[in-house]
Legacy VTK file of the C-alpha trace (Angstrom):
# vtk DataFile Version 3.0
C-alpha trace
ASCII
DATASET POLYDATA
POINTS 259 float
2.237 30.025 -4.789
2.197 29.073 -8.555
-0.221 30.855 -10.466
-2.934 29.486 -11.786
-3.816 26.157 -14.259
-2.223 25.390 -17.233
-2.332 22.329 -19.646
-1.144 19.434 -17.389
-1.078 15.865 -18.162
-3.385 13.533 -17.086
-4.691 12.361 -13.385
-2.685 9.091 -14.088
0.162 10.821 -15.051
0.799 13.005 -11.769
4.602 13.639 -11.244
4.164 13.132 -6.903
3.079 9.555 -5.745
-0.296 9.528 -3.777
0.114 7.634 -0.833
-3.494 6.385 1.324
-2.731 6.090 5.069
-5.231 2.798 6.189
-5.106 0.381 9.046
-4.240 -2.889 7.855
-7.662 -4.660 8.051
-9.732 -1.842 7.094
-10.362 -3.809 3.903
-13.527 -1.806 3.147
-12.841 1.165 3.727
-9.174 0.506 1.614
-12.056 -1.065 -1.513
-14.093 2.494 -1.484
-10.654 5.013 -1.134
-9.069 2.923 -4.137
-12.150 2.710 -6.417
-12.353 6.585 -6.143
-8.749 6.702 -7.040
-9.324 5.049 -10.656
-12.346 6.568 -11.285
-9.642 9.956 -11.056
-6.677 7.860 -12.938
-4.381 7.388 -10.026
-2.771 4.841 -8.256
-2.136 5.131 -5.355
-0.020 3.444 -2.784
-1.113 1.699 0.292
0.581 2.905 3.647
-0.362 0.331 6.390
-1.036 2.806 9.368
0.271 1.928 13.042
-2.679 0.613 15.065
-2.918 1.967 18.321
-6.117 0.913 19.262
-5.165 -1.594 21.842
-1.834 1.097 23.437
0.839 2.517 21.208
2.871 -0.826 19.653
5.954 -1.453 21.682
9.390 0.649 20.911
7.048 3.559 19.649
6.754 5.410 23.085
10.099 7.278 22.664
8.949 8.847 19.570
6.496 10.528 21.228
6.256 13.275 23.973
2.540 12.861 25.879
3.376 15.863 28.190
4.338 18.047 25.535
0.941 17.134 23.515
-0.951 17.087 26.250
0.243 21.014 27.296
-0.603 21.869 23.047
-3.833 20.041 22.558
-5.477 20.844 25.971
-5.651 17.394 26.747
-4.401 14.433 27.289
-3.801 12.202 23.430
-5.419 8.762 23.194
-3.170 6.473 21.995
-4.989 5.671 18.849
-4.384 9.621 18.009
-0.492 9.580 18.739
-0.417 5.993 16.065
-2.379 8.525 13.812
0.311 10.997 13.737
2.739 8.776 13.586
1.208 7.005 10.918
1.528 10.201 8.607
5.022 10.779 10.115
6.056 7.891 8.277
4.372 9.038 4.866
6.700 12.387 5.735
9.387 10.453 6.755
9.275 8.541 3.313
9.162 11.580 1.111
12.625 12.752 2.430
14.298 9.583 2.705
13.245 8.303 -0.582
14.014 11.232 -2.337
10.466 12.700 -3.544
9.558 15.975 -4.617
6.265 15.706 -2.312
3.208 13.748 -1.962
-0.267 13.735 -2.486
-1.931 11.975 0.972
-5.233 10.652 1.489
-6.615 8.762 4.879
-8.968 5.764 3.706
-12.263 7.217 4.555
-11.698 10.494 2.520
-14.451 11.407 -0.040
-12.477 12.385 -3.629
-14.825 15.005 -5.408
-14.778 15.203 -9.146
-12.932 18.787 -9.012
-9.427 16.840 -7.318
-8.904 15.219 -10.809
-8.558 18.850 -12.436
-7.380 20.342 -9.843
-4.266 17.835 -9.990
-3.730 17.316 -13.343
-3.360 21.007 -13.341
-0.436 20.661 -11.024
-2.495 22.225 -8.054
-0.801 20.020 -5.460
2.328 21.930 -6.208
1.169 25.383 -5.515
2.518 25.540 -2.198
4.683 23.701 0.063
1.411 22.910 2.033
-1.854 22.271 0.266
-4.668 21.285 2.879
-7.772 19.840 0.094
-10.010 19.127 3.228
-10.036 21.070 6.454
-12.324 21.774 9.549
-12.324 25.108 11.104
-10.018 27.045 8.641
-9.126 30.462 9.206
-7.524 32.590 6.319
-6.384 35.782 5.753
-8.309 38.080 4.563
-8.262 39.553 1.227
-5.667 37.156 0.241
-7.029 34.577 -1.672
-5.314 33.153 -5.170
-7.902 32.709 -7.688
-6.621 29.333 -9.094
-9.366 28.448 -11.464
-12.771 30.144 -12.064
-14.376 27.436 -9.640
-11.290 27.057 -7.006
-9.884 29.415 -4.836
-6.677 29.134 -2.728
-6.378 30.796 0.545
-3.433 31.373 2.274
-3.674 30.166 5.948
-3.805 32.012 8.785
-3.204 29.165 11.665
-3.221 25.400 11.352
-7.143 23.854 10.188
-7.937 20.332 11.176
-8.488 17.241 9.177
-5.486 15.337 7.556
-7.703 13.333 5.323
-6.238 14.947 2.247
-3.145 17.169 1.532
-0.208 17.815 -0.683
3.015 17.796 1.045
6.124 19.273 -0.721
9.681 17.581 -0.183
10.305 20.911 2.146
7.305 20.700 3.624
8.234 17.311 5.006
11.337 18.506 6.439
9.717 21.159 7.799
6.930 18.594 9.581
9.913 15.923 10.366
12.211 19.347 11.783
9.054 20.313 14.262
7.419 17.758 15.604
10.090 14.747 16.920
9.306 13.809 19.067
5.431 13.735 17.842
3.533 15.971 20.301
0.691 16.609 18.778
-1.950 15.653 16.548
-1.705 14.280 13.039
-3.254 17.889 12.185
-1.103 19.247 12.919
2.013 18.555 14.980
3.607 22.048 14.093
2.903 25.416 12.541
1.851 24.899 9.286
1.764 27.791 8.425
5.837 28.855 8.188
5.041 27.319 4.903
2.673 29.223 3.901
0.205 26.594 3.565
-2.991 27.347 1.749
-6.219 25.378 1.724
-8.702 24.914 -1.550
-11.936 26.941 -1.464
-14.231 24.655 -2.256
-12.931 21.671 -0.628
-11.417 19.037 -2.903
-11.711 16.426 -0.270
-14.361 15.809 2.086
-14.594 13.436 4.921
-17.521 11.201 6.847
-19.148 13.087 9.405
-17.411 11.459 12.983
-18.894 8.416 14.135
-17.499 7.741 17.346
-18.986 3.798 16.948
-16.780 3.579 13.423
-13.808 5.422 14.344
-11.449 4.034 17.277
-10.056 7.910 17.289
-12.981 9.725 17.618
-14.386 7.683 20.596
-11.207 8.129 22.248
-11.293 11.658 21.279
-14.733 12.735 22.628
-13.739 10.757 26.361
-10.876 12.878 26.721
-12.001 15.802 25.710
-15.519 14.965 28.090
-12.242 14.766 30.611
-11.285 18.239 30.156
-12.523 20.391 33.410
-14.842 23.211 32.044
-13.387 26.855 31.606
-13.928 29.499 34.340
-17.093 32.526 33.289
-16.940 34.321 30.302
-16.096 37.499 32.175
-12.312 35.487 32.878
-11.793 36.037 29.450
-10.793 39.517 29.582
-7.704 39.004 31.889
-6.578 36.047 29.658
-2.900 36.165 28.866
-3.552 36.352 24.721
-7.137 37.382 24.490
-6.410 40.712 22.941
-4.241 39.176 20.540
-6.694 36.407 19.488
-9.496 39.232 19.366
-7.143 41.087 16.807
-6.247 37.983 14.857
-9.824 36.963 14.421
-10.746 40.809 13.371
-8.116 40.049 10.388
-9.336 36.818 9.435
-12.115 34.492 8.283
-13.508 31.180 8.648
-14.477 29.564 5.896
-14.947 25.783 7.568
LINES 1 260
259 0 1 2 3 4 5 6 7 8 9 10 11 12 13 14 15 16 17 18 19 20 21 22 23 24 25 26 27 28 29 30 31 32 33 34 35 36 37 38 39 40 41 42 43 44 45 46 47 48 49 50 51 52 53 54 55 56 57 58 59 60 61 62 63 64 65 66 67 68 69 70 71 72 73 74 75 76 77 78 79 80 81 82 83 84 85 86 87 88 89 90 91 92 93 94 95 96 97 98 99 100 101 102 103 104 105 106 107 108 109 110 111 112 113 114 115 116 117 118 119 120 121 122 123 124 125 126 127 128 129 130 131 132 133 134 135 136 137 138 139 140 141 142 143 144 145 146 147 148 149 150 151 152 153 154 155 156 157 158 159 160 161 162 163 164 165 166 167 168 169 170 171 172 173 174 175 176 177 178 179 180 181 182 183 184 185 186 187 188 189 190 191 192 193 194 195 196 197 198 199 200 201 202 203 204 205 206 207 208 209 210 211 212 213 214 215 216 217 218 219 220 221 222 223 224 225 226 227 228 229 230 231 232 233 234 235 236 237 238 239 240 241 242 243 244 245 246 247 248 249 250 251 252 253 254 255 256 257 258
């Protein structure tokens, strides 16, 4: 990780494009993202996402394996989550074939706090290959944490967090995303171990996100019927003859979470 801030130009003057991953009519939603962008001095670029709300678009099935995503999420993908992932995979996708150093990436309903515009103009998207600004249900290593600035923290991560809303994604990085996950089987957060790059995540976050709204969001009311779908787990006392469960109850005994 780079170490620390240092005098950095300004917000507008970011050397990695920021790209905003929005479906093509959500013309509100695509207002509020790109007002908070020039109240920070950046411009962003808009990245019309692939709309799987009514089935994945034609010719788009091969890129993805349901079996395999199924077998790693613990339940079946709806097909408005699989056009999410692929929807980033073509912000990766870009980064590599266009030649760019990385990318800052924001999804249209993220929430920019006034500590991003620092944070970046400080260069903080490039202190790792991976740099996760909002996440749900981090875990980090303990005792590890870079003290970046006397108000943000970054922590190393210990397994992949949710939330894709907004990251920093280094030209490696992408590779690394684009290497692991085609065909897509998995979620837009993530599709792959994150954490072979040693991702970290900002502590506070920089980004924050709408709490879900399955009447809003075609994903998240997809989401919560599968995962309703899900058969329940046996007893607690199962747990004990899990294959893993010792290892889990180790990893958790050196780690935190912090969301």
């Amino acid at each position: 990780m780079t170490q620390g801030p240092a005098a950095g130009p300004r917000a507008s003057d970011v050397d990695w494009p920021v790209f905003v991953v929005s479906l093509p009519d959500a013309v509100d939603r695509r207002a509020r993202i790109l007002a908070q962008c020039a109240g920070l001095g950046l411009r962003p670029r808009i990245v019309d996402a692939i709309d799987g709300r009514g089935g994945l678009p034609a010719g788009l099935e091969a890129c993805v394996d349901r079996e395999r995503a199924a077998a790693r999420v613990g339940r079946r993908l709806s097909d408005a989550e699989l056009a999410c992932a692929l929807s980033h995979r073509a912000v990766q996708r870009r980064i590599v074939e266009d030649g760019l150093p990385g990318a800052i990436v924001f999804e249209d309903d993220a929430i920019l706090t006034e500590a991003l515009g620092p944070f970046l103009r400080a260069g903080g998207h490039k202190a790792a290959e991976f740099v996760q600004m909002d996440h749900m249900d981090a875990r980090i290593w303990r005792g590890r944490g870079l003290r970046w600035s006397p108000e943000i923290t970054l922590h190393p991560l210990a397994a992949n967090a949710s939330l894709a809303t907004g990251y920093a994604l280094s030209a490696a990085g992408a590779r690394h995303v684009l290497a692991h996950s085609t065909p897509v089987a998995g979620l837009a957060d993530w599709p792959c171990d994150m954490t072979a790059l040693d991702g970290v995540v900002t502590w506070p976050r920089l980004v924050d996100h709408p709490p879900p709204d399955p009447d809003a969001s075609a994903i998240e009311g997809g989401r919560r019927a599968l995962v309703a779908a899900v058969p329940p787990a046996r007893g607690r006392a199962w747990r004990f003859f899990r294959t893993g469960y010792w290892a889990r109850w180790w990893f958790k005994r050196r780690t935190r979470k912090i969301s």
